[in-house]
VOPAGU-2260 file (C-alpha; in pm, 1 decimal, decimal comma):
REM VOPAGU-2260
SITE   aa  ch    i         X         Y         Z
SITE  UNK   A    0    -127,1   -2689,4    -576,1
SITE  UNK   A    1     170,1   -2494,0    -685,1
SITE  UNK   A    2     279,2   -2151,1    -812,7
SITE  UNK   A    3     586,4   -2061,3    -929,9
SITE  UNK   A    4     772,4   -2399,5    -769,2
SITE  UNK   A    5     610,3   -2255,7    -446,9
SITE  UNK   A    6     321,7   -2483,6    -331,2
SITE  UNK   A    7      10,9   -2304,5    -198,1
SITE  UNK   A    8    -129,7   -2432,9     100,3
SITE  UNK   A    9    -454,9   -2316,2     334,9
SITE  UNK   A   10    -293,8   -2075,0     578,8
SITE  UNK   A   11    -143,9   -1895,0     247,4
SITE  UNK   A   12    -445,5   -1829,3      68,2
SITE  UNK   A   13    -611,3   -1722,2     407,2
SITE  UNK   A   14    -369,3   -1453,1     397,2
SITE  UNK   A   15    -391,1   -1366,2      77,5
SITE  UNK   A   16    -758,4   -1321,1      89,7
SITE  UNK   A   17    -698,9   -1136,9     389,6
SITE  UNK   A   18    -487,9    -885,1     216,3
SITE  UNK   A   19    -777,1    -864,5     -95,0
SITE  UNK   A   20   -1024,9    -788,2     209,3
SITE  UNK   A   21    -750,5    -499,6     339,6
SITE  UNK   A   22    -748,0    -385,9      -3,3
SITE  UNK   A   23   -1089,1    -391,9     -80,6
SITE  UNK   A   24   -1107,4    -184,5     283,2
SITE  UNK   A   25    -887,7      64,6     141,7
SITE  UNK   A   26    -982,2     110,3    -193,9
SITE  UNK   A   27   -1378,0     122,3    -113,9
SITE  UNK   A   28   -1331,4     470,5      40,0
SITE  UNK   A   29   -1095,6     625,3    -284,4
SITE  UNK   A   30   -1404,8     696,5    -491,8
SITE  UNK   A   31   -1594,8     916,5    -194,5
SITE  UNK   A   32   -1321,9    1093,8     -78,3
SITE  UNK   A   33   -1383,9    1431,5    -289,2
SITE  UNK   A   34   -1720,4    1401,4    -135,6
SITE  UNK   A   35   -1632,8    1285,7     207,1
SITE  UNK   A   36   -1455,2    1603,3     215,7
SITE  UNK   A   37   -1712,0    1794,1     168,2
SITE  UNK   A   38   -1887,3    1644,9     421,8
SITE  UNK   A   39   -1709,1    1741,7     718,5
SITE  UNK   A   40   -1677,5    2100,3     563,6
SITE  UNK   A   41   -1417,7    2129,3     256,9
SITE  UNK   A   42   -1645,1    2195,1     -63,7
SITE  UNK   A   43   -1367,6    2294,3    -279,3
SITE  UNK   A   44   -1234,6    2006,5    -436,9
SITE  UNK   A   45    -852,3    2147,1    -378,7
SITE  UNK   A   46    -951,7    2191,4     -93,6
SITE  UNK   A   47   -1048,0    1857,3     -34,5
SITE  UNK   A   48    -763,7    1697,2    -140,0
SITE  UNK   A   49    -565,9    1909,1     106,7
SITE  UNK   A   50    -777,9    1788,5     366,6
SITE  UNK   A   51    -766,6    1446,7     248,0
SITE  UNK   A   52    -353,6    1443,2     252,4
SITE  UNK   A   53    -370,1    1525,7     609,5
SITE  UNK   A   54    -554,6    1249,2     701,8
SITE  UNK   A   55    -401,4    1011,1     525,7
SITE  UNK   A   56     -64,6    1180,7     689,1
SITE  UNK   A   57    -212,0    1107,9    1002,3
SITE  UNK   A   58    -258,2     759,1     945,7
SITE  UNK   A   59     144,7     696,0     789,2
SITE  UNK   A   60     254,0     899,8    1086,8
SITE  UNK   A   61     106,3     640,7    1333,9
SITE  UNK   A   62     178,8     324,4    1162,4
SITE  UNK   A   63     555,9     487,2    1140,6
SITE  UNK   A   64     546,5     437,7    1507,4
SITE  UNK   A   65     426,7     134,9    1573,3
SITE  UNK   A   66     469,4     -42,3    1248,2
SITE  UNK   A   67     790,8    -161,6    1359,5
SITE  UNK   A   68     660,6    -237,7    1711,7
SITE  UNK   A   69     402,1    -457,8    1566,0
SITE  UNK   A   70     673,1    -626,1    1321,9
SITE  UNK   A   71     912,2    -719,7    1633,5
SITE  UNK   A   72     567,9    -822,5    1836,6
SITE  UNK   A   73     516,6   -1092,8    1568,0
SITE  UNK   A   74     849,5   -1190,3    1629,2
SITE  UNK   A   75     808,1   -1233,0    1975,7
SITE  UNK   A   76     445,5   -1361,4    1986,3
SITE  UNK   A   77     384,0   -1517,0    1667,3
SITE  UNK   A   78     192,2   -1417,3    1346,5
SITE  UNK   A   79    -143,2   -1518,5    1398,6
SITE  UNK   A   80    -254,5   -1332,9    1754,2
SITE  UNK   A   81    -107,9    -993,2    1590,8
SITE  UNK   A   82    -276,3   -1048,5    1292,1
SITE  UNK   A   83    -588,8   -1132,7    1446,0
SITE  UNK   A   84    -566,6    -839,4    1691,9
SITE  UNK   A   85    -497,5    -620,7    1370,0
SITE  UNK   A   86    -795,2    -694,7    1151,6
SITE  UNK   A   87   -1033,0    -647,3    1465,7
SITE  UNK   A   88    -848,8    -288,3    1500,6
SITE  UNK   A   89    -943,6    -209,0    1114,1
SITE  UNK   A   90   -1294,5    -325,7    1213,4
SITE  UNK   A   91   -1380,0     -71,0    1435,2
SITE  UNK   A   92   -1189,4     196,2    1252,1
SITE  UNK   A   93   -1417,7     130,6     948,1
SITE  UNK   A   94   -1746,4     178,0    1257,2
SITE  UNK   A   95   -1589,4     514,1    1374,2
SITE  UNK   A   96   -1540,4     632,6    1014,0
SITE  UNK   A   97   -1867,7     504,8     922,2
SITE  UNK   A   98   -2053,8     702,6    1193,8
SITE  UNK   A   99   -1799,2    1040,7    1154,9
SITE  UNK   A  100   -1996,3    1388,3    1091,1
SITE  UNK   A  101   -1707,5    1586,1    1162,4
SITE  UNK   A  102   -1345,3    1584,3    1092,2
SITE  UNK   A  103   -1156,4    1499,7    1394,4
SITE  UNK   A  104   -1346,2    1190,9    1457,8
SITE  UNK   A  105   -1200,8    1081,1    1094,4
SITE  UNK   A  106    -859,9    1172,4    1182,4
SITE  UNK   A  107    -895,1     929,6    1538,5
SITE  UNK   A  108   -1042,2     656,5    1301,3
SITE  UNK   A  109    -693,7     681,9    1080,2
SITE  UNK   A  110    -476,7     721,8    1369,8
SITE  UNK   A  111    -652,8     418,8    1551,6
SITE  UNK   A  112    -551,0     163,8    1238,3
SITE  UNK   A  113    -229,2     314,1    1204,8
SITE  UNK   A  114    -202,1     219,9    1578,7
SITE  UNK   A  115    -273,6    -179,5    1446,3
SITE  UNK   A  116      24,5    -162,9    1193,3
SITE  UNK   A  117    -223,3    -254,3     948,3
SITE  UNK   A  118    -205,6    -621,9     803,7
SITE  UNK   A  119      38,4    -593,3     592,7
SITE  UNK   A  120     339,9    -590,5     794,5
SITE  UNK   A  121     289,2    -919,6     994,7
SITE  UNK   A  122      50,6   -1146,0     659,1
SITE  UNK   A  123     404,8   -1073,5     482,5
SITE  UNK   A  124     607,9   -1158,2     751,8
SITE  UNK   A  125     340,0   -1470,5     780,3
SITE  UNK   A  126     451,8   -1494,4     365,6
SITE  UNK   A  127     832,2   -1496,5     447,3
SITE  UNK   A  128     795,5   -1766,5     731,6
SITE  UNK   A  129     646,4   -2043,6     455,1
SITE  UNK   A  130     805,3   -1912,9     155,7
SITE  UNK   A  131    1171,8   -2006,1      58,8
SITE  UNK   A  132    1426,1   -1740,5       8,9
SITE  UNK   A  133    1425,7   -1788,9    -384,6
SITE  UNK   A  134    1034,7   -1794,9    -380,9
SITE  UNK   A  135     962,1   -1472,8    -225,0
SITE  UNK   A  136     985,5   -1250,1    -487,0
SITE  UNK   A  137     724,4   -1422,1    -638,1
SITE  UNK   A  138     500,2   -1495,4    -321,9
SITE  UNK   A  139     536,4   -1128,5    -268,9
SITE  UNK   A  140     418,1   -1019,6    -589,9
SITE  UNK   A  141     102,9   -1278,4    -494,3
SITE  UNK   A  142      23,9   -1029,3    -189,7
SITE  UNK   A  143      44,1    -734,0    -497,9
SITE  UNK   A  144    -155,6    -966,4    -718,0
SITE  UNK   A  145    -403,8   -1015,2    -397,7
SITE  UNK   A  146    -415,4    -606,6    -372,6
SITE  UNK   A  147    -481,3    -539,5    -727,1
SITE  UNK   A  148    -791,6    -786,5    -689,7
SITE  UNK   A  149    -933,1    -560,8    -398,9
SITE  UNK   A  150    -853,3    -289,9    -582,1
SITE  UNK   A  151   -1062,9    -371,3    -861,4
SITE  UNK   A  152   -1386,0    -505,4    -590,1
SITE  UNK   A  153   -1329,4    -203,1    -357,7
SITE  UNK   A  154   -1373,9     151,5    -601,3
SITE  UNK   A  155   -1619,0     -53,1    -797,3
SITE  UNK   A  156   -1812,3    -145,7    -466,5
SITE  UNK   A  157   -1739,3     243,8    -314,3
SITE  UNK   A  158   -1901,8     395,2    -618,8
SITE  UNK   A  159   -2193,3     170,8    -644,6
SITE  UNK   A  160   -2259,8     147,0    -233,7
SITE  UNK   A  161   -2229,7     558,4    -233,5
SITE  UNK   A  162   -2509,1     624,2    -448,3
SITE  UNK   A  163   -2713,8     459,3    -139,8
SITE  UNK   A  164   -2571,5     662,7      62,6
SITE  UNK   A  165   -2215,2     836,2     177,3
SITE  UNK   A  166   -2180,0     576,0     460,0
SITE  UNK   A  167   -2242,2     266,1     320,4
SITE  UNK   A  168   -1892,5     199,3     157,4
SITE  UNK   A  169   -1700,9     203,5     537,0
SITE  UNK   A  170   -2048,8     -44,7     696,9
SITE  UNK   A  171   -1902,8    -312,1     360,9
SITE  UNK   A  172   -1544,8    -240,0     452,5
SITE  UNK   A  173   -1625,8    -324,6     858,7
SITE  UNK   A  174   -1822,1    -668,0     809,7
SITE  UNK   A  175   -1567,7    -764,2     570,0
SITE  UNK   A  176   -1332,3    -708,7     821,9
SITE  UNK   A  177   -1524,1    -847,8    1117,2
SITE  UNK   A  178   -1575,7   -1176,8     918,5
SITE  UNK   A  179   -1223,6   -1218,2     817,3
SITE  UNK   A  180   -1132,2   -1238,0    1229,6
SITE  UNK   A  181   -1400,1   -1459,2    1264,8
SITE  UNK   A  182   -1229,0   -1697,8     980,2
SITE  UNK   A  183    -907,8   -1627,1    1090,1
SITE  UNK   A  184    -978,8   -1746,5    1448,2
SITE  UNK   A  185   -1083,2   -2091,4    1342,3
SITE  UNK   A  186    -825,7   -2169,7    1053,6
SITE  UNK   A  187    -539,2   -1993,5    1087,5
SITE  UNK   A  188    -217,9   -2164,2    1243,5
SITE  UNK   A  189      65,9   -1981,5    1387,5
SITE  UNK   A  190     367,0   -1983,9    1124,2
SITE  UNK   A  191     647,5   -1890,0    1329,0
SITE  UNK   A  192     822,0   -2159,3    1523,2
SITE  UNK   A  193     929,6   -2167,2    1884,7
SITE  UNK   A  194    1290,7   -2127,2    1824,3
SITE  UNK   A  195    1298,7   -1880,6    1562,1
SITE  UNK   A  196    1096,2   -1640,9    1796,4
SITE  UNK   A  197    1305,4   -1382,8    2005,7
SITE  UNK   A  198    1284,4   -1191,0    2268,0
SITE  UNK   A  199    1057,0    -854,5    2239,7
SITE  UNK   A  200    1257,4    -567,5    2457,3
SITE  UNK   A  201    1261,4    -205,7    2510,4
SITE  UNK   A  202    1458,9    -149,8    2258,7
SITE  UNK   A  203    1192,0    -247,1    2018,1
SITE  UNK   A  204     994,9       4,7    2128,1
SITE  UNK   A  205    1175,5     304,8    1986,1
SITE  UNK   A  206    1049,8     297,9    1623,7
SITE  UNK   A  207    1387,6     530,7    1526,2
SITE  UNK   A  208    1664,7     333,7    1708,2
SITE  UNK   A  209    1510,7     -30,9    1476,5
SITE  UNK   A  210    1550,7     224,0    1160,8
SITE  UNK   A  211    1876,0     330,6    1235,6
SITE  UNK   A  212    1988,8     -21,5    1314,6
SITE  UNK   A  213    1809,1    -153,5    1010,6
SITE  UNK   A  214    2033,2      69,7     790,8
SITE  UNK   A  215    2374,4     -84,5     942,5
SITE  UNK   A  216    2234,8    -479,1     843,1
SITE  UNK   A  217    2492,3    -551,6     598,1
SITE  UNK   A  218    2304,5    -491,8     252,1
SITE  UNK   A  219    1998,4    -405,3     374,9
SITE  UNK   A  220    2013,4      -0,2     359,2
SITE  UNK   A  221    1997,1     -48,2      -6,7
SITE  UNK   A  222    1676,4    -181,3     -80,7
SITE  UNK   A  223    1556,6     -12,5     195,1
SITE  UNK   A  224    1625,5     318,9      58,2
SITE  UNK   A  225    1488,4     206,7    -298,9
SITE  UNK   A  226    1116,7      67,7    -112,8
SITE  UNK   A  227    1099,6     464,0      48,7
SITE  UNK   A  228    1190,4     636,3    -261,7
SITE  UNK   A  229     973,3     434,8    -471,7
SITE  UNK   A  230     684,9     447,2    -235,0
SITE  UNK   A  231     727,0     817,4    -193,5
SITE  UNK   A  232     657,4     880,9    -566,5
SITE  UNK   A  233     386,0     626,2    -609,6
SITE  UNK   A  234     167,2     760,3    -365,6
SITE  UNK   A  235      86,1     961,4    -653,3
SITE  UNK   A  236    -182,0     766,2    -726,1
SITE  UNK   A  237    -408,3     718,6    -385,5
SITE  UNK   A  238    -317,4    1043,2    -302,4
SITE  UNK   A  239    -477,7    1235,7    -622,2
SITE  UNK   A  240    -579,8    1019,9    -819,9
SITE  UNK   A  241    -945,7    1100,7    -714,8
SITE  UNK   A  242    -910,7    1467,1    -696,0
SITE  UNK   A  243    -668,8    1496,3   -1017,2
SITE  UNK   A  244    -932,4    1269,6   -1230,0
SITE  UNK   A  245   -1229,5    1556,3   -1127,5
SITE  UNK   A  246    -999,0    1832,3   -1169,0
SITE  UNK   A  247    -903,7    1714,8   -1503,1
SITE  UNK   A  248   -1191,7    1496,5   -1682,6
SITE  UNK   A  249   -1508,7    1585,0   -1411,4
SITE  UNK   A  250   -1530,2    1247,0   -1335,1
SITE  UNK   A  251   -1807,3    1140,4   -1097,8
SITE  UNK   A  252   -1749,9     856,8    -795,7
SITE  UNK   A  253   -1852,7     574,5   -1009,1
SITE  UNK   A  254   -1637,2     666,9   -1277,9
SITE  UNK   A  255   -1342,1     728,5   -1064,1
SITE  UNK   A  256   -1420,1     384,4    -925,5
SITE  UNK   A  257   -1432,6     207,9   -1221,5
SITE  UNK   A  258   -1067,9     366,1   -1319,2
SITE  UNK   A  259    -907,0     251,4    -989,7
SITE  UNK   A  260   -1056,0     -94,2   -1051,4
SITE  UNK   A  261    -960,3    -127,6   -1397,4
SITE  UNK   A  262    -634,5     -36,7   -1290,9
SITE  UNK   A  263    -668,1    -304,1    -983,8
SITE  UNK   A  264    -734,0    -544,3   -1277,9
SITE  UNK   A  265    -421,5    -479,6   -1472,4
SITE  UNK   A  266    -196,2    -512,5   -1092,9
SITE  UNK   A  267    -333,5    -868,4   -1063,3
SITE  UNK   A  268    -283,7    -953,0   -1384,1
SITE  UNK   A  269      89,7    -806,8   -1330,6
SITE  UNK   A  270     189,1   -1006,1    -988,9
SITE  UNK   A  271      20,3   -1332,1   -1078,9
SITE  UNK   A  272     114,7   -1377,2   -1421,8
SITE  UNK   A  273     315,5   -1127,8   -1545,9
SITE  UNK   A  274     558,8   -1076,7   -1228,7
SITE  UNK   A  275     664,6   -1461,1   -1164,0
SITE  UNK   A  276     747,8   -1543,9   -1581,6
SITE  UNK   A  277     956,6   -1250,3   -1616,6
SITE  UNK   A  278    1148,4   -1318,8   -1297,4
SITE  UNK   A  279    1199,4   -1683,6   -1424,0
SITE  UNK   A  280    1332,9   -1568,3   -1770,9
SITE  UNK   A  281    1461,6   -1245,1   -1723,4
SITE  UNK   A  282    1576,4   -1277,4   -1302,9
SITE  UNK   A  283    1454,3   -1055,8   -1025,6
SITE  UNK   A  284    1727,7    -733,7   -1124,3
SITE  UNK   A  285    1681,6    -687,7   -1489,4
SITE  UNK   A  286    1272,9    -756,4   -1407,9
SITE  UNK   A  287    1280,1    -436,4   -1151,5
SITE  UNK   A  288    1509,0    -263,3   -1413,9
SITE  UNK   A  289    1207,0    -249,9   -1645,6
SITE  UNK   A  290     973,9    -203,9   -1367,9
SITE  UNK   A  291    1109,3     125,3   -1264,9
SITE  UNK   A  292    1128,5     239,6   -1602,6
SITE  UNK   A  293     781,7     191,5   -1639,2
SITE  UNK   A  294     716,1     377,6   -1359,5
SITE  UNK   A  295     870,3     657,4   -1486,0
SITE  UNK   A  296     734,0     659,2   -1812,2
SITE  UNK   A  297     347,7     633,3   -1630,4
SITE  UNK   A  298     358,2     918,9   -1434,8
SITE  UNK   A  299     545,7    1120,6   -1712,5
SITE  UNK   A  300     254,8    1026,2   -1907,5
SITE  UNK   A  301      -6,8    1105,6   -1703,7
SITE  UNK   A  302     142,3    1432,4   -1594,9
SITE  UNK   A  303      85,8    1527,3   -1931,7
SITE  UNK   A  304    -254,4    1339,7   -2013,7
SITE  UNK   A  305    -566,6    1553,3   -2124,3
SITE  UNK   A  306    -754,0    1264,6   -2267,4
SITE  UNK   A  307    -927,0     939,8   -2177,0
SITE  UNK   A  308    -723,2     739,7   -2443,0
SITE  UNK   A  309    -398,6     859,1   -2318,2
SITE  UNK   A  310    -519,1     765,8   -1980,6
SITE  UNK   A  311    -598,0     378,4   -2066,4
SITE  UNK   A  312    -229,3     368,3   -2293,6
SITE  UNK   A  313     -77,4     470,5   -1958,8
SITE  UNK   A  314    -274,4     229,8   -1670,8
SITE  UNK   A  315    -132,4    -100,1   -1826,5
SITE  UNK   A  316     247,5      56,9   -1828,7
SITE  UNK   A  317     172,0     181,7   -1446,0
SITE  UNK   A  318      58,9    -147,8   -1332,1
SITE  UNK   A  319     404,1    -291,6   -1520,8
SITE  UNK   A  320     570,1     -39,2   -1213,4
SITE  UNK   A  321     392,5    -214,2    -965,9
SITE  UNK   A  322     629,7    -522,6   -1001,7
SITE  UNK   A  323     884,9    -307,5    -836,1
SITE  UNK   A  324     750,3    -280,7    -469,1
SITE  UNK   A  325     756,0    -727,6    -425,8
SITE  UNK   A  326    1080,0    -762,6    -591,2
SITE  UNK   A  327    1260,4    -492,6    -413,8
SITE  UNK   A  328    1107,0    -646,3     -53,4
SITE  UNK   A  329    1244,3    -962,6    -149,9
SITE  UNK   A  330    1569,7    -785,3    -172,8
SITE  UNK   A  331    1562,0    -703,4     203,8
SITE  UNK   A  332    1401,4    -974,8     373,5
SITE  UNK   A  333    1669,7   -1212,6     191,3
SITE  UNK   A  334    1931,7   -1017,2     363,5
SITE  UNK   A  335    1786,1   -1076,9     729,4
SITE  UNK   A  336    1747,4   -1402,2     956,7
SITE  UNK   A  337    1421,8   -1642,0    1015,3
SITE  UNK   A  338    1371,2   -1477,6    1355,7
SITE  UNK   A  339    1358,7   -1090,5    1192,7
SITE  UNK   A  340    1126,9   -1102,2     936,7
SITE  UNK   A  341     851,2    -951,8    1096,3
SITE  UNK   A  342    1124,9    -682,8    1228,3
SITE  UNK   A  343    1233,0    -594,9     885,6
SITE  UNK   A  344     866,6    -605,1     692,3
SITE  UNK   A  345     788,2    -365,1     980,8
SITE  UNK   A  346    1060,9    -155,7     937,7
SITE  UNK   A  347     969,3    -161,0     544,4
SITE  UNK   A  348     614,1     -55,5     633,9
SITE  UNK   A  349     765,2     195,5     885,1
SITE  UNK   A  350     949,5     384,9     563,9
SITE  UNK   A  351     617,5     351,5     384,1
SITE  UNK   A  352     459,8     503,7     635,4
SITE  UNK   A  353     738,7     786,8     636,8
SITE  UNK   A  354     664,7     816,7     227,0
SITE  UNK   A  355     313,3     823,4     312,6
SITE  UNK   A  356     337,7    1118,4     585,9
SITE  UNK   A  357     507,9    1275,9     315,9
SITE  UNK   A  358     368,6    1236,5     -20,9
SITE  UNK   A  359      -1,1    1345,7      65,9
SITE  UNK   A  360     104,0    1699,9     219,6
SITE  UNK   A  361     365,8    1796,5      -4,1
SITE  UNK   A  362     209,2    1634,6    -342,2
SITE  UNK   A  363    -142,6    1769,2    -231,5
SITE  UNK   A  364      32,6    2115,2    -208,0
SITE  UNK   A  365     151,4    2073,6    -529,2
SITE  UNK   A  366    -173,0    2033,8    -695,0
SITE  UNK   A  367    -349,3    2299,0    -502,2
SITE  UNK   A  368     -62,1    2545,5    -561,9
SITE  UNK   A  369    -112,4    2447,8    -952,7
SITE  UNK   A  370    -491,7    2436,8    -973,2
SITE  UNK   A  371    -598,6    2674,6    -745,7
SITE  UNK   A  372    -285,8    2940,7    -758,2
SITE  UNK   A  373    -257,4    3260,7    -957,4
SITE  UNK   A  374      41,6    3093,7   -1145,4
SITE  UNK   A  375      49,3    2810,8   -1426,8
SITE  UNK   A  376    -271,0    2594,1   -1423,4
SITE  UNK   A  377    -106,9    2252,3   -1455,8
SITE  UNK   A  378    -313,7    1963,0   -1238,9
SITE  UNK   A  379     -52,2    1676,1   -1375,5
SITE  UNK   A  380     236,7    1853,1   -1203,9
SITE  UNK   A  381     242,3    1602,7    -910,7
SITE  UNK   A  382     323,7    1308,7   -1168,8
SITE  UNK   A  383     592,9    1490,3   -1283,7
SITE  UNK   A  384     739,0    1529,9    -917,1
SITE  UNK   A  385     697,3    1149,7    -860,2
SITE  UNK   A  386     847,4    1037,9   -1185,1
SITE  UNK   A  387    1182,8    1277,3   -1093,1
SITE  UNK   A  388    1198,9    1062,1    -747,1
SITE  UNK   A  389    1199,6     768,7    -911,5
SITE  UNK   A  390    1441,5     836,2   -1172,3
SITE  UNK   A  391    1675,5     931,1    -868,8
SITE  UNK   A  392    1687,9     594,8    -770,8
SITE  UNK   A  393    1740,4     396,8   -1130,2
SITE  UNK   A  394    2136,1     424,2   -1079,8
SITE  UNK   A  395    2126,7     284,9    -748,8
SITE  UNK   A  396    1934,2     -26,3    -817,5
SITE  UNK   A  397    2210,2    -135,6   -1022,5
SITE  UNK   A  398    2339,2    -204,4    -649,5
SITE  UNK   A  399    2119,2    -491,5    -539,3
SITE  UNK   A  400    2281,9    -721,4    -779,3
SITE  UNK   A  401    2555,3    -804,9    -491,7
């Protein structure tokens, strides 16, 4: 079986399944954060959001320290014992969320997974071990293609498992989890040969000194800089997309579900068919040209959207955006060796991370100082912030052609 001229074997649609399961982890809790919120004590929903920035702040700000500790342990130690150790982390973060009445026993259950890096740091560093150079971009827009499906399972699930009860959505998201180790013990092989392992020092255990150094890799600061900026204004969408959509159109959990999983539709329908044909015909530069622009033109749109029709004319053309993420990480982990990919993923979710301490507490301040302040009443403001950031970076990307 192939894809793209890359052929799909066992181990890579274990990990691609494994991502859907991360994603369907995630995405489970988006619908029931407004009333998660309220909860542990924030009944106003700007409020709420606030709240719900800080915790997701919490999260990026751990996984910016030890994402790229995790990365250069995968080096070291292989793929498959980090990955392992990783999903059983996100396992009993999704208990301690699960059983949380208050709101500092949330904030441990974030920090906790941030402290596991995640998956997605060492399953594409798995990706970049078994995938060619020229087949990356591609295989990476498989792992978005693999998101958008769990995107599209997880709200829908969330919204449908809340109405049994508040709880329910994180006991799904933890024996999905739990399984997935139990699979992964039994069919996953390590990916990562003996000699393209290194050694793992102290010096990968400064998270800033493998950032700085990342930036002096000959043509790596770059797409680097591109994956932050870019990441920065998309987390738009996590951020408020829940809070913005009951601001704006009072739209219950289920229905916010069912919006984040149509969109989860139209982002697997982008990186596994869309994605891969244009980067055949068009190439992987003039392909991320377009997919920028229609990031722009997305959140522009919805900045401005006060209707449910605008809203589905403007999903498709933000899911066309979503190329941009897999193409520009195929930028940077073709500029590195066989024995740093998991360094250079990590450093790539480190920036996320950055973006993500970021986004939620300045974008959620945005909305609050625009719903709730004595000033202009304008909820779609924070689109309009994220489409300015990525505009910023259009003339740079120009750049990754050499």
């Amino acid at each position: 079986m192939s894809f793209a001229g890359m052929k799909i074997s066992g181990p890579y649609l274990f990990i691609l399944a494994t991502l859907m399961i991360d994603a369907i982890g995630i995405g489970i809790v988006f619908p029931i954060m407004p009333d998660l919120m309220a909860r542990v004590g924030a009944d106003d929903t700007a409020e709420g959001a606030v709240w719900g920035g800080i915790m997701m702040s919490a999260y990026a700000a751990t996984m910016f320290l030890f994402g790229p500790i995790v990365g250069s342990l995968s080096d070291a130690y292989g793929r498959r014992s980090v990955l392992i150790a990783a999903l059983a982390t996100l396992t009993i973060d999704y208990i301690i969320m699960a059983l949380a009445e208050v709101y500092w026993l949330l904030l441990v259950g974030r920090i906790l997974a941030g402290m596991a890096g995640a998956t997605y740091i060492t399953a594409t560093a798995y990706i970049s071990d078994i995938a060619k150079p020229e087949e990356r971009g591609a295989a990476f827009g498989m792992i978005g293609a693999a998101f958008g499906i769990g995107f599209v399972l997880g709200p829908a699930l969330g919204g449908l498992a809340a109405a049994w009860h508040i709880t329910a959505p994180f006991w799904i998201a933890a024996g999905l989890s739990a399984l997935n180790v139990a699979v992964g013990l039994f069919v996953l092989p390590e990916s990562l040969k003996q000699e393209n392992r290194r050694r793992f020092g102290r010096r990968d255990l400064n998270p800033f000194g493998i950032l700085a150094n990342a930036f002096l890799v000959p043509g790596l600061a770059v797409p680097l800089i591109c994956i932050f900026v870019f990441e920065l204004a998309n987390m738009v969408y996590p951020t408020l997309w829940a809070f913005w959509g009951r601001e704006v159109f009072a739209w219950d959990a289920f229905t916010i579900g069912l919006t984040l999983a149509a969109y989860g539709v139209l982002i697997a329908a982008v990186q596994a068919g869309i994605l891969p044909q244009l980067t055949k015909r068009l190439g992987d530069h003039l392909t991320l040209t377009l997919a920028v622009l229609a990031g722009i033109i997305a959140m522009v749109g919805f900045g401005f959207t006060t209707t449910i029709w605008a809203v589905a004319i403007f999903l498709p053309i933000a899911a066309l955006s979503d190329m941009a993420p897999p193409l520009m990480t195929a930028y940077a982990a073709n500029r590195v060796g066989e024995d740093q990919q998991g360094l250079v993923q990590g450093v790539i979710a480190s920036l996320s991370s950055v973006a993500a301490v970021v986004a939620p507490l300045a974008l959620t301040g945005v909305f609050e100082r625009f719903v709730d302040g004595d000033g202009t009443y304008f909820p779609g403001a924070p689109f309009l912030v994220a489409a300015f950031l990525v505009l910023a970076i259009a003339p740079i990307i120009r750049l990754l052609r050499t």
